[in-house]
Each structure stands twice: as C-alpha cells, then as structure tokens.
C-alpha positions as CSV (number, residue, x, y, z in Angstrom):
1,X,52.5,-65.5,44.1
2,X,54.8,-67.5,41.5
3,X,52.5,-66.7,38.7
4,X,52.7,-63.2,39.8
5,X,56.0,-62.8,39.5
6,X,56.0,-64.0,35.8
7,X,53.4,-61.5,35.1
8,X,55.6,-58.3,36.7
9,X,58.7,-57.3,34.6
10,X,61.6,-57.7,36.7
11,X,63.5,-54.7,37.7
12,X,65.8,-53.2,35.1
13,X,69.3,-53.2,36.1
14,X,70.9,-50.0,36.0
15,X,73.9,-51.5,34.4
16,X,71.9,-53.0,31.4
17,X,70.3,-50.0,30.7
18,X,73.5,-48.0,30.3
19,X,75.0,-50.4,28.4
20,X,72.0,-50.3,26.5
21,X,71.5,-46.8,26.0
22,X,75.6,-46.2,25.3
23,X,75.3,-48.6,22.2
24,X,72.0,-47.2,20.7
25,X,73.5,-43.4,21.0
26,X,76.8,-43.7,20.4
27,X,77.6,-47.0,18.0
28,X,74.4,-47.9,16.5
29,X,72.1,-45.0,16.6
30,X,68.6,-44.3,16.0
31,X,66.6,-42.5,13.3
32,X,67.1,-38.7,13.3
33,X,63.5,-38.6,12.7
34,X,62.1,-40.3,16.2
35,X,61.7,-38.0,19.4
36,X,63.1,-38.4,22.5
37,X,59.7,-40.0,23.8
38,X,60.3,-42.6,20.9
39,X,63.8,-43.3,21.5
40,X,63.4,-43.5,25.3
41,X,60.2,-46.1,24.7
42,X,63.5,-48.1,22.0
43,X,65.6,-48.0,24.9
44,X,63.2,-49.0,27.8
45,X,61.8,-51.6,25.3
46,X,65.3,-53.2,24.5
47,X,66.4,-53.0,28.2
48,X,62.9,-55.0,29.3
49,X,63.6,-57.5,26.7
50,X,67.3,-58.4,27.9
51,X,66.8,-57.9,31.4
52,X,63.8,-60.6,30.8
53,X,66.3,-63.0,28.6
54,X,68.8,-62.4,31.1
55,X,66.5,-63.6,34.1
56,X,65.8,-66.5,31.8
57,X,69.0,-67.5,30.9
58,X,69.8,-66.9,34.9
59,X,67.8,-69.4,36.4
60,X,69.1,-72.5,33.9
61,X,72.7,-71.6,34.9
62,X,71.6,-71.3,38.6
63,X,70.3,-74.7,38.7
64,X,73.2,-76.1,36.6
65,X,75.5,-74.6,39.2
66,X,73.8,-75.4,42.0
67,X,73.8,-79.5,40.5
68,X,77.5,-78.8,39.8
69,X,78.0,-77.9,43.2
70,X,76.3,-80.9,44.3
71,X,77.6,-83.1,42.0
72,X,81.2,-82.2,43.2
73,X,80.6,-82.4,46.8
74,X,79.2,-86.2,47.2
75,X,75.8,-84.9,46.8
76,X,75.5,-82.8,49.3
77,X,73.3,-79.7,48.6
78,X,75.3,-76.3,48.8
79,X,73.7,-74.3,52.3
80,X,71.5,-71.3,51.5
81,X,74.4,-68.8,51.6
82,X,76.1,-70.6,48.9
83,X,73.2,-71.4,46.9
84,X,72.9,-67.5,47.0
85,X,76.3,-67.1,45.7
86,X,75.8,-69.2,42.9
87,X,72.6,-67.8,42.0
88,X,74.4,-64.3,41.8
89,X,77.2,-65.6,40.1
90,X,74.9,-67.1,37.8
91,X,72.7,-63.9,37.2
92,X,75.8,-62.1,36.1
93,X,77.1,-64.2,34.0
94,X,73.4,-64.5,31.9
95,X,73.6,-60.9,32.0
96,X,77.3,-60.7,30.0
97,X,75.7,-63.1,27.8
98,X,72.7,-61.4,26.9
99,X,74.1,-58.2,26.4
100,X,76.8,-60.1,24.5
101,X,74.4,-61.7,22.0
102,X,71.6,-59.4,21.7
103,X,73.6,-55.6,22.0
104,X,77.5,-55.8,21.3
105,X,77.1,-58.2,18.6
106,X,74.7,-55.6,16.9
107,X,78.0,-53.2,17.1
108,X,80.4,-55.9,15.0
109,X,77.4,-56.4,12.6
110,X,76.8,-53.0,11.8
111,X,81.0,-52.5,11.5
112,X,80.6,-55.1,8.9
113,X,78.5,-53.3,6.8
C-alpha cells in the first residue's frame, strides 16, 4: 500500500485552499480573460502542488522532531501519542512554510513591481 499512497494526491486542506484562493482573487489575480472552469482548475492546481510540498516538507521535520525528541531524552523513543503530536506539529509548520514560500511571497513580489 506505501506505493499507493505516493500515487493518490493527499487530501487538500481546507485551510490551504482558502488561503490559496484569497491570494489569487483578491492580491494577485488572474486573467480577466480565463473562466471560472479555468480559474477553478489555477486554483485546484496550486492547492495540489502545496498541499504535496507541504506533505513533503512534513515528513523531514517529523523525523527531525521525532530524533530531537530522542536525542533530548537519553535516547529513548517518544510513545506513539507523542510521536503523533510531533508529527502534527510538524505538518503545520511545513504548511506555514509552504504557503509562506510559494503564495505570500508571490504577494511582496508583485508589490514590488
């Protein structure tokens, strides 16, 4: 099933996809000239790609933390609740990231214009 799961997008976070959609209709903006079926494919598009770079980016920090964790505590591994914990602390944090990087930077580039 691992392979699997690399195949099948991961589910988009509501969050990211407002986020997403606030920058690209209200900062940025799109081309008068697409429809809505375009812009909506943009969106859906740019949401799939950060929720996939966030997942990404997820997983190293989630494994840093949990060796962290370890490291601190005499090498003792963190129990399954906390290794839970730290895997949701880290998938929050590579989701600020990502949408830092790849969507509000966009914002301060296009102000610089």
């Amino acid at each position: 099933h691992a392979c699997m799961s690399e195949a099948m997008p991961p589910p988009a976070d509501p969050a990211v996809h407002r986020a997403v959609q606030t920058v690209y209709t209200t900062d940025l903006g799109l081309p008068e000239e697409w429809t809505d079926a375009q812009r909506a494919d943009f969106i859906d598009a740019e949401v799939d790609k950060i929720t996939w770079m966030a997942r990404a980016d997820a997983a190293t920090l989630g494994e840093r933390s949990i060796h962290d964790w370890t490291r601190r505590h005499g090498g003792q591994l963190p129990n399954l609740s906390t290794q839970t914990a730290l895997r949701a602390q880290a998938r929050a944090q590579a989701v600020r990231q990502v949408l830092s990087t790849e969507l509000y930077e966009l914002i301060e580039a296009d102000d610089d214009w």
